[in-house]
C-alpha positions in Angstrom: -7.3 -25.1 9.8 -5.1 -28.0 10.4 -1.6 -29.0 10.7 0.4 -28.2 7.4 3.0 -25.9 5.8 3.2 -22.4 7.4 0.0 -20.6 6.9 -0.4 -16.8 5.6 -3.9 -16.4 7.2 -5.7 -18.2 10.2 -8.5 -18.1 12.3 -9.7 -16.7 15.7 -12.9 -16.3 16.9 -14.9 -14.4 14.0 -11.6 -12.7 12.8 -9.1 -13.4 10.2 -5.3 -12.8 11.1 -2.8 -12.1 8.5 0.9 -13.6 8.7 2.8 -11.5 6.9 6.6 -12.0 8.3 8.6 -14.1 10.7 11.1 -11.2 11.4 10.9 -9.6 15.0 12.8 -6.8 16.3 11.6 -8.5 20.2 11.9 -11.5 21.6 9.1 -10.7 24.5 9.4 -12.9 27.3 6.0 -13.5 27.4 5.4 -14.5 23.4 3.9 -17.7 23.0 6.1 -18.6 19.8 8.8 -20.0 22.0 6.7 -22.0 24.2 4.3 -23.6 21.3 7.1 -23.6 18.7 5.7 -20.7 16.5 2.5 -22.5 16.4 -0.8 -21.7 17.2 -3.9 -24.0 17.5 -2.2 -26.7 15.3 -1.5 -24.2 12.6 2.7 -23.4 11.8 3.2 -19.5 12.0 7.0 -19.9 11.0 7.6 -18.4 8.0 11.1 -19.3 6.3 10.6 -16.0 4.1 8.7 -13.2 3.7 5.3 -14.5 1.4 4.4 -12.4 -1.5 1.2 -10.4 -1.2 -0.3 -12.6 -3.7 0.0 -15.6 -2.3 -1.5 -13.6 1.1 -4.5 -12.2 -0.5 -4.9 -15.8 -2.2 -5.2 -17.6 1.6 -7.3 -14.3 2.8 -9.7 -15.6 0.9 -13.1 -13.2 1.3 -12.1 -10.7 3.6 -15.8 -9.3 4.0 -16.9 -13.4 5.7 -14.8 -12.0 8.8 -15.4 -9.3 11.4 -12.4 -8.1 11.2 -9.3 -8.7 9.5 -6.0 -8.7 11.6 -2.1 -7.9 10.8 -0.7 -10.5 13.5 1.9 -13.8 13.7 5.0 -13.8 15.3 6.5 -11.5 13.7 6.4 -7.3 13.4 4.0 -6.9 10.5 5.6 -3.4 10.2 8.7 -4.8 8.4 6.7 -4.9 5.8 4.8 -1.2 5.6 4.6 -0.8 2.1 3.2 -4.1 1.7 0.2 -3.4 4.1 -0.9 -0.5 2.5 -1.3 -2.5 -1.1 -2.8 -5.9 0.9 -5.5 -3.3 3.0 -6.3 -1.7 -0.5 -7.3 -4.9 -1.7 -9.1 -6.2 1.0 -11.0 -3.1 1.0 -11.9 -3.6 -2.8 -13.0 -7.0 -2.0 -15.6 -5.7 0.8 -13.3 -6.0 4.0 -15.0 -4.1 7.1 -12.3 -3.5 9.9 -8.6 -4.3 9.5 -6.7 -3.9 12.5 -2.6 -4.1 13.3 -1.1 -6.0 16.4 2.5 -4.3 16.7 5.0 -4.3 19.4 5.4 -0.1 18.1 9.2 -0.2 17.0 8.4 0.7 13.1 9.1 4.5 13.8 12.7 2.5 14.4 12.6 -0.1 11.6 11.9 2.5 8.8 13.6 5.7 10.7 11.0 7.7 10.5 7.2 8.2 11.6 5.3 5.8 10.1 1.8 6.9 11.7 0.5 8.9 8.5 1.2 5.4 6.8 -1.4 4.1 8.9 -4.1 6.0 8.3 -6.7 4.5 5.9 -4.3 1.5 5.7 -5.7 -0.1 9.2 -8.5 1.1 11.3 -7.3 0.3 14.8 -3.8 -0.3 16.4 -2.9 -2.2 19.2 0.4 -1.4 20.7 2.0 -4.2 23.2 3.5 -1.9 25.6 3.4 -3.5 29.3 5.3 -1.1 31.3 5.8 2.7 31.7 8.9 1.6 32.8 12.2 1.7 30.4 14.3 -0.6 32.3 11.4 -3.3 32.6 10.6 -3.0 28.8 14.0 -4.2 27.7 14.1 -6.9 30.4 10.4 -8.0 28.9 10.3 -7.4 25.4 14.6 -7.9 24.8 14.8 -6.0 22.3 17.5 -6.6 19.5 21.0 -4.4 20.0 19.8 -2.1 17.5 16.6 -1.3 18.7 17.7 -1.3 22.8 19.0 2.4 23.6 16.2 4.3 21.9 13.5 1.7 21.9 11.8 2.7 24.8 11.2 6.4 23.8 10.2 5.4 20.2 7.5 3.3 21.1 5.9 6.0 23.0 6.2 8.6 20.0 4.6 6.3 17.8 1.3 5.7 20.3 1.4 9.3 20.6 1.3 10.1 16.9 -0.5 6.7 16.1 -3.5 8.9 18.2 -3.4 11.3 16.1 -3.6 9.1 13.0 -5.0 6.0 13.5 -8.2 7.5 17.0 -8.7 4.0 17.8 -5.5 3.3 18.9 -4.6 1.2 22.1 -2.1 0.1 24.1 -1.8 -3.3 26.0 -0.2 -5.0 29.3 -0.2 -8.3 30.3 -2.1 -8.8 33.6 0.6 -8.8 36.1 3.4 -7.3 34.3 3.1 -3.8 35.3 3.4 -3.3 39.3 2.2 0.3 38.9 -1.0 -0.4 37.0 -2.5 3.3 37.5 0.9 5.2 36.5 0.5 2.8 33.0 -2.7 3.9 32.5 -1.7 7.9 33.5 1.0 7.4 30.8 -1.1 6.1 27.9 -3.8 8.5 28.6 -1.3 11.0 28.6 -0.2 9.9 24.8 -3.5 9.9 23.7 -4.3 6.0 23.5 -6.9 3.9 25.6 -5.4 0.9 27.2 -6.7 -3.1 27.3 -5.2 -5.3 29.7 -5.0 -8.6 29.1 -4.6 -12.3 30.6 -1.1 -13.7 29.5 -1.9 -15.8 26.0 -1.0 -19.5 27.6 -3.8 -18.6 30.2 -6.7 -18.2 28.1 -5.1 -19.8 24.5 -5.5 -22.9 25.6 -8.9 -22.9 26.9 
């Protein structure tokens, strides 16, 4: 894909991500939108408004061409829970294999309630961008809008925890570097239930 107007669906590897919403409860200090502009691989990510799930399916194109099929732009794909559950229904009519949901785990917060159950059968793996065990360090990383700062934190964990219990393949992620006490991280996910993937910070191995 090339440069153009913003794009609903785009390529990595041998999966197809989905970009379903611009809005963002986060601004992580880590995420790549700021630093490429909200675009990725010469392809525009920023979205001016929420697309309708038509026009998403339309640019999914065939969903069963791709390993796996991916809820991820810049912005929290969870804003938009209903919506997932009708676009994942019709990807899976249309012979898509694994679908899979990149969040940064504050849509327990966004809808007020757990949304795990939601999950289930709507996405087959979650991957929860977590990088610290500790509270104070995840607001200084992820800065988190007013509304989502005092109770952020402990919301995140509740939804890995009942994400688990939904959604088994369920994991949580830390950028390489960003936790000091790696083995405490990995002590709390286990404890919640989740496996855990760290990774190399995206303008590290993006642009190779």
């Amino acid at each position: 894909m090339s440069d153009g107007p913003p794009a609903l669906a785009y390529r990595y590897r041998d999966s197809l991500y989905l970009n379903i919403t611009s809005r963002c409860p986060t601004a992580c200090e880590f995420c790549i939108k700021f630093s490429w502009n909200y675009r990725y691989r010469g392809v525009d990510l920023r979205l001016g408004r929420d697309p309708a799930v038509a026009d998403i399916l339309r640019e999914a194109g065939d969903p069963s061409a791709w390993a796996e099929v991916v809820y991820c732009g810049y912005g929290e794909s969870t804003y938009r829970l209903e919506d997932m559950k009708e676009i994942s229904r019709s990807l899976r009519a249309r012979g898509a294999g694994r679908i899979r949901l990149n969040t940064i785990g504050l849509g327990n917060l966004i809808h007020g309630r757990n949304i795990a159950p939601d999950l289930r059968g709507t996405v087959d793996s979650v991957s929860v961008s977590l990088n610290t065990k500790d509270p104070v360090l995840w607001a200084k990383i992820h800065r988190p809008l007013p509304e989502f700062r005092e109770k952020g934190f402990e919301s995140v964990l509740d939804f890995i925890r009942q994400c688990a219990k939904a959604v088994p393949d369920t994991v949580v992620t830390t950028v390489e570097g960003m936790e000091p006490d790696l083995e405490g991280f990995k002590a709390l996910v286990a404890g919640l239930g989740a496996s855990i993937r760290v990774r190399p910070h995206l303008d590290d191995y993006e642009n190779s």
